[in-house]
N, C-alpha and C positions, 0 to 999 in steps of 0.2 A: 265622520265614522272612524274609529278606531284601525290603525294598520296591525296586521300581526303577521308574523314571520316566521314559518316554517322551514328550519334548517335542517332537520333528518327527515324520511320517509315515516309517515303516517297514513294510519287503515284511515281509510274513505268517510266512515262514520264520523271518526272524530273533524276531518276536515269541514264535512260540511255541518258540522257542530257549529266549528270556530266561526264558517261561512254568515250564521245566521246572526254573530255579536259583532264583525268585522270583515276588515277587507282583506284578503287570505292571500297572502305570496308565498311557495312554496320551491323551493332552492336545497340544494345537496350538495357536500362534498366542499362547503368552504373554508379555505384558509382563514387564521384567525386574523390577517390582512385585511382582507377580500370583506370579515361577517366587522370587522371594526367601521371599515368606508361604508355598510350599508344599512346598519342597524340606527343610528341615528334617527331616520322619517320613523321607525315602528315605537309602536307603544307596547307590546309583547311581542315575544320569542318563546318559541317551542319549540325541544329538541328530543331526541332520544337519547342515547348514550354516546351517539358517534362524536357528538361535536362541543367542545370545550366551549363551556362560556365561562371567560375570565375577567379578570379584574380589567385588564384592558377594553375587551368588549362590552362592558357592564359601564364604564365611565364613559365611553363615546354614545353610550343609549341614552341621549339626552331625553327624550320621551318615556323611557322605559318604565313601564309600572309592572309588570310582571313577565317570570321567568317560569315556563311549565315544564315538566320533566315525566314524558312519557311514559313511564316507570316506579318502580319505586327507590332507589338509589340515586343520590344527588352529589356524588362523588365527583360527577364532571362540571360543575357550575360550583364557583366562588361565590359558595351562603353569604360569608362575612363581609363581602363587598357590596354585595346585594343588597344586605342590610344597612352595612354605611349605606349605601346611594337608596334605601328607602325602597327597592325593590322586593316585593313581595316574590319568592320563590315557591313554587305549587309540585303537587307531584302527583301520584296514583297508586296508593298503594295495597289498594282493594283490587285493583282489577283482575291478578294473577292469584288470588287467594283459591280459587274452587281447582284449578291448574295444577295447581303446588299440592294442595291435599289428594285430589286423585291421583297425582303421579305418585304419592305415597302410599297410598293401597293400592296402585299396582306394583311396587317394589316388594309391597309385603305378601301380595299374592306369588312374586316371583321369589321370592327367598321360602314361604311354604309349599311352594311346591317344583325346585328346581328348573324354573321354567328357562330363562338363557341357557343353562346347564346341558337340558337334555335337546333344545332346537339345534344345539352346536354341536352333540353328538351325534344325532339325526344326520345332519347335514355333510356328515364326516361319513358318512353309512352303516352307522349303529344300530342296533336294535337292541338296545339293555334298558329292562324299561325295570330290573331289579334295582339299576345303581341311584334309579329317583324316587325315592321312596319318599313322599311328604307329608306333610302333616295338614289338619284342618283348623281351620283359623276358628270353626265355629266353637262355643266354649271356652275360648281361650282369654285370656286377662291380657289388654293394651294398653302399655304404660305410655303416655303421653305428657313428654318434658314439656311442656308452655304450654297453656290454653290460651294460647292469643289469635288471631285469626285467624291463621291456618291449623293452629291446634287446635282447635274446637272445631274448623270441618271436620275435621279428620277424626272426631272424638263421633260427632253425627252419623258418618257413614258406615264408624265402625258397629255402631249401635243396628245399623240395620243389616250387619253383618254376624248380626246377633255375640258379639263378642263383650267383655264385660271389660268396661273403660275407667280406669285411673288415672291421675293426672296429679303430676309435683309442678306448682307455681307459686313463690313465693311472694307476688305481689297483685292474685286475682284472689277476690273473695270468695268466702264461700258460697254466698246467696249467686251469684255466676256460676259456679260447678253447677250447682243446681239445674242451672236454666239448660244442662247440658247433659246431667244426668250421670255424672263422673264424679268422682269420689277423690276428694284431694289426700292427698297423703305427701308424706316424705321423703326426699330424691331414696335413699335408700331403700324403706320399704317398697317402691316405687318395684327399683330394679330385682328384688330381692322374688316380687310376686308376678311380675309381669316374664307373659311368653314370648311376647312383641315388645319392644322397645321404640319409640319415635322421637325425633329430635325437631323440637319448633322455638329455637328461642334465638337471639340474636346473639352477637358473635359481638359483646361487648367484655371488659376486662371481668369482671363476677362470672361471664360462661368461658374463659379461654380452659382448654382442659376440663370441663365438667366434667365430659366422660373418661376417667384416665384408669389408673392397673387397679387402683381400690375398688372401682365401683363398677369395673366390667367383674372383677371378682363375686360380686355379689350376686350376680345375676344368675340363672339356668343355667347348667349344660346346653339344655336342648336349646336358649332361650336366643331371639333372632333381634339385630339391632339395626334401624333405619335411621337413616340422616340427610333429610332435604332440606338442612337450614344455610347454615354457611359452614366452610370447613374450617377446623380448628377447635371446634367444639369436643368434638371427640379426638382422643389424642391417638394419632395415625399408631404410632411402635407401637403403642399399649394393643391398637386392636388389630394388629398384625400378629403380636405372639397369640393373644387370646385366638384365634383362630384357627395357626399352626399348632396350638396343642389343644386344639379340639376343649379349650374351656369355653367357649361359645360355640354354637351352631354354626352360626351365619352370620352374615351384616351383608348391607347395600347403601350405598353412597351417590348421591346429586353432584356433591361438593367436595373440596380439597384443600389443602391448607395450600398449596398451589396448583394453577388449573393454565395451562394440563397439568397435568401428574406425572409425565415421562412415565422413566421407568421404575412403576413402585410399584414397591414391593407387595402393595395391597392386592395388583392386579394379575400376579402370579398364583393366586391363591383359588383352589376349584369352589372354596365356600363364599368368596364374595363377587358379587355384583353391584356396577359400577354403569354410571350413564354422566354425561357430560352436560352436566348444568340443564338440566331440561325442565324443568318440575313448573317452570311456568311458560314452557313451548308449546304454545295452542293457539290455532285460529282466534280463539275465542278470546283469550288473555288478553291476546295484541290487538283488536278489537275494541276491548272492553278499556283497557290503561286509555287508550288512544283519546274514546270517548269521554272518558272520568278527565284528566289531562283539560281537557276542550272544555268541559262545564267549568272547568278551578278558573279556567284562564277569562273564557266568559263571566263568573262571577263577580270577577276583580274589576274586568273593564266596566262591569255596569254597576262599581261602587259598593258592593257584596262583599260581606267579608269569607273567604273561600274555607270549605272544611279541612281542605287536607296541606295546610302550609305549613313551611319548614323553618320558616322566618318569622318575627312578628315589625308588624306594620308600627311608626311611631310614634307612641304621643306627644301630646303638646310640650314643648319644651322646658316650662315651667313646672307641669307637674309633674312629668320626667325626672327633673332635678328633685323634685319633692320626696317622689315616690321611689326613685333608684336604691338608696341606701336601707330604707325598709325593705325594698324587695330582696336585697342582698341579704338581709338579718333573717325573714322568712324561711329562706333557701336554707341556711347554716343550720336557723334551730328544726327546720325538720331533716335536712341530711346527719344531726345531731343527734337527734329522737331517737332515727332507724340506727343510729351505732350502740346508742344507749338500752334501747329495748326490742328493738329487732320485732318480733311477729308477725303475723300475717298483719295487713292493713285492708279494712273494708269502709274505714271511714275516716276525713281530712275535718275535722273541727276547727276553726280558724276565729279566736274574738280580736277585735279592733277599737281598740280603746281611746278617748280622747279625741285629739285633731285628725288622727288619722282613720275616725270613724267615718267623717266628713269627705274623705277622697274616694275614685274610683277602687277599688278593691280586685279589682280584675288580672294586674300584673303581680298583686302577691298572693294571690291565688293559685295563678301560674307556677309561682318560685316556690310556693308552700311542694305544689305536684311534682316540680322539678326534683326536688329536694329530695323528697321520696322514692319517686320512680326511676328519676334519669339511672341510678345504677344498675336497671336490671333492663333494661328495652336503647336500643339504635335509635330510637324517634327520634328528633329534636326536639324538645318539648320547651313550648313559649306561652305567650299569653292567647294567641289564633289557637291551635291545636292542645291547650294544657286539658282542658277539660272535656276534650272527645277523649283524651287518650285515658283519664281517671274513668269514662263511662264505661270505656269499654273493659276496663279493668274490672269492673263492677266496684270504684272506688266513690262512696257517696261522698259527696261536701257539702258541708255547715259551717254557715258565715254567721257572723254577730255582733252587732255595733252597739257599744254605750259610750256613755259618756263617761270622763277620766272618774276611774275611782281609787287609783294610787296615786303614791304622789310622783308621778310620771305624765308628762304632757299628751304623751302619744305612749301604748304599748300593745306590741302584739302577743297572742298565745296560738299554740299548737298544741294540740291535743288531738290523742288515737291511742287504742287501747287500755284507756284507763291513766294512763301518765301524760303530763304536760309540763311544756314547756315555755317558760315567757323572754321577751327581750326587749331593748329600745333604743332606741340613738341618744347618746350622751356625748356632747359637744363635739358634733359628728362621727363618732366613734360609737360601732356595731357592739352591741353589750348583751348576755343574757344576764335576767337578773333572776329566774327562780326555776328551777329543777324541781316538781312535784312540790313537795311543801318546804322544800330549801332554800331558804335566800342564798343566790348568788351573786357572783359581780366578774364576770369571764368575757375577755374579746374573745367571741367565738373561731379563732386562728389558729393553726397549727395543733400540736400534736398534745394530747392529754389523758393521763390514768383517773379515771371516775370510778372512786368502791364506794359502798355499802357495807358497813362495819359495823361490830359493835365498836362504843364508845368506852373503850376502854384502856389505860397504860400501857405505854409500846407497840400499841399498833401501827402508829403514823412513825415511831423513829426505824421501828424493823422496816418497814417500807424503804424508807432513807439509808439504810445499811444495806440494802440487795441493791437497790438501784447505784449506789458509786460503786458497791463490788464490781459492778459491770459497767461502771464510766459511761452511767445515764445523766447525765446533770438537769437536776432540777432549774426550770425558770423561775415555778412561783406555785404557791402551795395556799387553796383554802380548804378551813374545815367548817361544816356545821354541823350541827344535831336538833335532833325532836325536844330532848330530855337528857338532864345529868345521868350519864352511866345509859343510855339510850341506844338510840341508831343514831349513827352518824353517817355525813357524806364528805369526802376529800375528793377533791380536785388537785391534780400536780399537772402545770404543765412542763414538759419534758423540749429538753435542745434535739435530741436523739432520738431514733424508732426503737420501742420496746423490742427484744428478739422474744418469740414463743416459749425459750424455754426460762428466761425471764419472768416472763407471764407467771409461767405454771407455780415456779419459789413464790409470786406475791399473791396467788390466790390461795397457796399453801399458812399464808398466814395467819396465827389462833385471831378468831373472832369475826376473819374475812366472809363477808354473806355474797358480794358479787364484785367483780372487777370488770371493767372494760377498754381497753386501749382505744383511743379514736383520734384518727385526721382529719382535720376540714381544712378546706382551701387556703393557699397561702404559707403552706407548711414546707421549708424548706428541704428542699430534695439531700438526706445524705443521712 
């Protein structure tokens, strides 16, 4: 029977979850001494936040096949160790989802209608029931940043709040708004129409500052801002002035860009309201993680492959080696795609051409979703978890297998919204070879200007004369076109990062139709 090892405090539910796949030791408070001499006999480990599993702990778990994380943050356990040593890492990040959203409508019910405000006057021996004057929530329009799990409760409840729901998410389809009855729109018009404001996305480099002085400008006078995601999303000074000159109503805050907060300035201010991380502090939550926690861990011991892992488990060694360098190509040409045409995405098209129709398709499937999503969501997203996280995005995918009909042994395509892009390994060297109806021939590495031009004299040398004005030095330069005097396409890759106002002179240029700067991995930091 399997041994498993509970190192923090777990609700009861989940214990005798674990009880019923294994034999359950439950232990608190150990030094990473103490969890190195005992972990060895277990085949899982479960923890909460309290207790570091490290790379040390992770190499003396000679048994170890899985690592559960009562929660959803796996900030205390070494993923990448885990995964050298072949341990699957589990987590729970359902369980706090209904927690999170109610603590959000009740912040918004305390911001419409001063309710800390006036319990603290009350309690002071007040009776000024003129200085609380609120508003009703019903009627009113709730702009909702992410429909990801918790934004979509919180899009549900507001529904039977009778309030009318919008939502800015750049990587949830639209056939999903739907299922939710929210109207997608744009971060701006977003803030521009909403009475309510709510923050539900993850606190990755694309949301650091989403909300900062431009876009709280946009908003109400009257209009009230909620944020129970992570802090740093919304930019603290910004929404401290917006508040001291009454260009906002209100705001109320979960989160902090450090927690505690000491003394901020935020918490001097009579219009906002502030609670210390709670939004998933419920009986229930901790309960529920406990239990979800206890299924992942269970499903792993009994050979299952678990839904909510943070790691992927590893294949055969051989086709590993086969498959690795294609999946890296995947990854490129769709984080390539998303810089080249950007849009919403509701669907991942993926053909497999040649030899590589013949292998499992499952890890560049993954890297196709990485590719796309990892920018905008915290998940880790791998080959285990790549295609819960496109479902739930409402991201369909279409796989397609022929046999070679280039003259390339193996080629894969990405395709979504109408353009596509193909690649292949050339004497183990990642290549794309065709942008929509362009032949190319590009290591997808580092940093490069992609137009859309006409095909016309001096377009490509004025290019070349902005770019040294500003001691951008060209690496390597292709052109192609449809037609003589046509549309063409140039590719430059560049030593150096374009500056924006860069940019702006080379999309100034006669004949320019679209320009795009773009990084992929590998691209020298300077």
């Amino acid at each position: 029977m399997p041994r498993i090892l509970v190192a923090d405090p777990l609700a009861e539910d989940g214990l005798e979850r674990l009880r019923r796949a294994g034999e359950v030791t439950v232990v608190s408070q150990l030094e990473e001494a103490e969890l190195i001499l005992r972990i060895p006999e277990f085949d899982a480990l479960v923890v909460r936040s309290e207790t570091r599993v490290t790379a040390p702990i992770l190499e003396a778990g000679r048994k170890l096949r899985v690592v559960g994380r009562a929660g959803v943050g796996v900030d205390n356990i070494d993923v990448p160790a885990a995964t050298r040593k072949g341990i699957i890492v589990v987590n729970a990040p359902r369980g706090n989802i209904v927690a999170a959203a109610e603590h959000t409508i009740a912040l918004l019910f305390a911001l419409a209608r001063w309710v800390p405000q006036a319990d603290a006057s009350v309690k002071r021996g007040e009776w000024t029931r003129s200085k609380f004057i609120g508003t009703e929530v019903r009627g009113k329009t709730l702009g909702v940043i992410g429909l990801g799990n918790v934004g979509s409760e919180v899009a549900k409840r507001a529904h039977g709040l009778e309030m009318e729901v919008i939502a800015y998410d750049p990587v949830v389809s639209v056939e999903r708004a739907e299922l939710f009855n929210v109207e997608l729109v744009g971060l701006n018009e977003l803030l521009e129409r909403s009475d309510f404001v709510t923050v539900h996305v993850p606190l990755v480099d694309a949301n650091r500052s989403l909300i900062g002085a431009p876009e709280l400008a946009l908003m109400k006078p009257s209009a009230r801002l909620i944020n129970t995601a992570r802090g740093g999303i919304v930019n603290e000074a910004a929404l401290v002035d917006a508040l001291k000159t009454e260009r906002l109503a209100a705001a109320a805050a979960d989160v902090f860009e450090m927690e505690p907060p000491g003394n901020h300035a935020l918490l001097a201010l009579p219009n906002f309201i502030a609670t210390p991380h709670i939004a998933a502090s419920t009986v229930e939550a901790q309960v529920s993680v406990a239990f979800d926690v206890a299924e992942e861990v269970a499903a792993v011991l009994a050979g299952d492959l678990p839904r909510f892992a943070v790691n992927a488990p590893a294949l055969p060694p051989e086709e590993l080696a086969y498959l690795r360098p294609f999946a890296d190509l995947t990854e490129r040409l769709a984080a390539l795609h998303v810089q080249l045409f950007g849009g919403r995405v509701s669907s991942i098209e993926l053909d497999f051409e040649g030899e590589l129709a013949e292998h499992d398709a499952n890890l560049l499937v993954a890297s196709a979703i990485k590719g796309v999503l990892q920018p905008f969501t915290e998940d880790r997203i791998n080959p285990v978890n790549a295609r819960l996280i496109a479902s739930g995005r409402g991201v369909k995918l279409v796989e397609r297998r022929s046999p070679a009909r280039h003259s390339y042994a193996s080629l894969v395509t990405v395709r979504m919204g109408g353009h596509e892009l193909a690649g292949t390994i050339l004497n183990g060297e990642l290549r794309a070879v065709r942008i929509d109806s362009f032949r190319v021939d590009l290591v997808p590495e580092g940093r490069f200007l992609v137009s859309r031009h006409e095909d016309r004299p001096g377009v490509v040398g004025r290019f070349g004369t902005i770019l040294g004005e500003h001691d951008v030095n060209i690496a390597s330069m292709q052109v192609g076109r449809d037609a003589p005097r046509g549309n063409a396409m140039m590719i430059l890759a560049v030593d150096d990062r374009v500056a924006d106002d860069v940019l702006a002179r080379l999309r100034e240029v006669a004949g320019m139709s679209d320009l795009k700067y773009v990084e992929l991995g590998g691209a020298p930091d300077r």
